[in-house]
C-alpha positions, 0 to 999 in steps of 0.5 A: 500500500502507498501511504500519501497525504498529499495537502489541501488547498488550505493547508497549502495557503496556510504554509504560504502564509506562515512566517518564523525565525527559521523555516525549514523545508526538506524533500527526501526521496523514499520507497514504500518498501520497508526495507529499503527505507533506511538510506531516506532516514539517512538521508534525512539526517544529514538535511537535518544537519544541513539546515542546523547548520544553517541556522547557526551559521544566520545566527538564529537563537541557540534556545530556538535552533535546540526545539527545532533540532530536536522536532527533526531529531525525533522525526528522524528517529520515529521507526513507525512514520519511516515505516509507512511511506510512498516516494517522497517525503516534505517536512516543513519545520520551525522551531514550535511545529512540524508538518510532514506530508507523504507524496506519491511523485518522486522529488529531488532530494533538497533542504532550504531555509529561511523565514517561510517555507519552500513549497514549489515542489509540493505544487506538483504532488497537488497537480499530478499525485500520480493516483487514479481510481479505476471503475471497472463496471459490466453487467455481471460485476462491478468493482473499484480498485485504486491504482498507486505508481509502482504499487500492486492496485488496491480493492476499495470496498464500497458498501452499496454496490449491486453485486450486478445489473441483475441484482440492480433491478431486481430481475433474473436477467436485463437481458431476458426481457419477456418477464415484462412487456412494458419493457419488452424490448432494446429500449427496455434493456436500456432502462433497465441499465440505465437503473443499474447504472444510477444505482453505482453511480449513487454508491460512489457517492461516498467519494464525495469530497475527493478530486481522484481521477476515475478511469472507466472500464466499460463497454457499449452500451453500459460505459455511455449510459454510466457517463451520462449519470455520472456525478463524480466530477473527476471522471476522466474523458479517456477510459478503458474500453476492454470487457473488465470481466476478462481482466484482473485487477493488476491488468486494469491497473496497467490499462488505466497508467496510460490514460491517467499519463495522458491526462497528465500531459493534456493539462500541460498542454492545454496549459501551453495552449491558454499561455499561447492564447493569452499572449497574442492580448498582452496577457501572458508573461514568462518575465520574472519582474513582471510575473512578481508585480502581477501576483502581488497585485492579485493579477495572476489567472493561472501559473505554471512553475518549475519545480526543480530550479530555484532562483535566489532573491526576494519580492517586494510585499509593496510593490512585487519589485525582484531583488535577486542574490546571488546565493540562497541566503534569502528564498526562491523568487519563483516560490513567492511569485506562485505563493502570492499567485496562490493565495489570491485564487490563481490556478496552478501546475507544478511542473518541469522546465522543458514543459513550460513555454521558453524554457523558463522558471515560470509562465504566468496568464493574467486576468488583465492586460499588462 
């Protein structure tokens, strides 16, 4: 099993918004298998030490660097939290809080400090968590599984499913139709689907509050009856059109990767296609300077940042002016730009250089001309 908990929205704009004498941000890669989890411990250690270090050398108050030391020590040291993890682990530290938060996609190993924390890479595990949910309906079974990246899938139990269409409606068979005149025909048949139908689509309701993607394992006429009265708003376009009765639950899981990968890279391309539509009316930017006067303003519309790269300085709370440095003594530019853009409603993806317009740290659209 992957254990992931990945932040919500408000818990990511209340790490935007925290500010302390020392932030501490550390991305260590992991593994859900135990056995190897040693070498992340490790690794942790020495970040731990990285960013102590740190701190004395800015000069922090011996009293505060103890309490945060000893939050990492005792993290480092909990043999059950190491135990249980996915790829990556966060840790955001100061000296009176830790918060950590178990991540599906894989991350560099980094360590920052300074007075707020350093969430770029978070943004990505929020856009692409790298899980799915997968339908697999037919009229002799249904069931739902959860797909994790380089995990065996996983069985959700849901309560009220039907055991199948037959059981659904309450008949021998949706395809034995002479039981009932009034629906003694396709047309019939197509009622009672649509029955069974709206009965699994009422059972998932249970998912109500979660954004997982849904892959559909259907096939005609079932998987478009069951689109039409879908209510599940993350339900992907693309689905699994293969028979599920004829595949296991490792073999679902291997159909739905490629489609939730496509999924992936059709956000990012779409994201390109609204950059490129907004900077033909001057609404669209990849400057630093400018993108930083337009978050602090509230201007920003939808943000594309470059996980890997930082880019040392700081932003003017007046008036977004850039101050860039020539080490990383401050924080990332581009890590305040996305937290102002964030905080003020602005949507956003977390991704790799190579996939924003230019190759630059960011590409911002913009509510207005600038």
């Amino acid at each position: 099993m992957l254990y992931v908990d990945i932040p919500t929205l408000p818990e990511l704009k209340a790490l935007i918004s925290t500010r302390a004498d020392a932030c501490v941000s550390i991305y260590v890669s992991t593994t859900p298998q135990t056995q190897h989890v040693s070498a992340s411990c490790i690794a942790f250690g020495n970040m731990a030490k990285s960013a102590s270090e740190q701190l004395t050398k800015a000069g922090l108050d011996k009293r505060r660097r103890a309490l945060l030391e000893a939050e990492l020590a005792a993290l480092g040291d909990d043999e059950d939290f190491w135990r249980l993890q996915a790829h990556s682990v966060a840790v955001l530290a100061t000296p009176d809080s830790v918060r950590t938060f178990r991540l599906a996609t894989a991350l560099t190993d980094m360590v920052q400090v300074s007075d707020r924390f350093y969430l770029k890479p978070l943004l990505r595990a929020i856009a692409f968590p790298q899980t799915a949910l997968v339908l697999a309906l037919s009229e002799n079974a249904v069931r739902l599984i959860e797909i994790f990246p380089e995990l065996p899938p996983s069985r959700v139990r849901v309560q009220d499913f039907p055991k199948d269409a037959s059981d659904a409606v309450g008949r021998a068979s949706v395809n034995n139709l002479t039981q009932n005149t009034r629906i003694a025909n396709a047309e019939g048949q197509t009622v009672l689907l649509r029955q069974y139908a709206r009965k699994v689509d009422a059972a998932l309701r249970v998912l109500a509050g979660r954004d997982t993607p849904l892959i559909l394992a259907a096939t005609e006429p079932l998987g478009p009856i069951f689109r039409n009265l879908n209510s599940y708003p993350a339900l992907l376009s693309g689905g699994i059109s293969e028979s599920p009765d004829r595949m296991t639950d490792a073999e679902l899981a291997s159909a739905a990767r490629p489609v939730l990968d496509g999924y992936y890279k059709a956000q990012i391309k779409d994201a390109n296609a609204l950059y490129e539509a907004r900077s033909s009316v001057r609404r669209a930017t990849t400057d630093l300077g400018e993108a930083a006067r337009a978050a602090t303003n509230g201007a920003i519309e939808f943000l594309m940042v470059d996980i890997d790269h930082t880019v040392p300085g700081s932003v003017s709370d007046i008036d977004g002016t850039v101050t860039f440095a020539k080490d990383a003594s401050t924080y990332d530019v581009v890590d305040e730009i996305a937290g102002r853009a964030i905080l003020t409603g602005a949507r956003f993806l977390g991704v790799r250089r190579e996939d924003i317009p230019g190759n630059a740290p960011l590409a911002a659209t913009l509510r207005y001309p600038i």
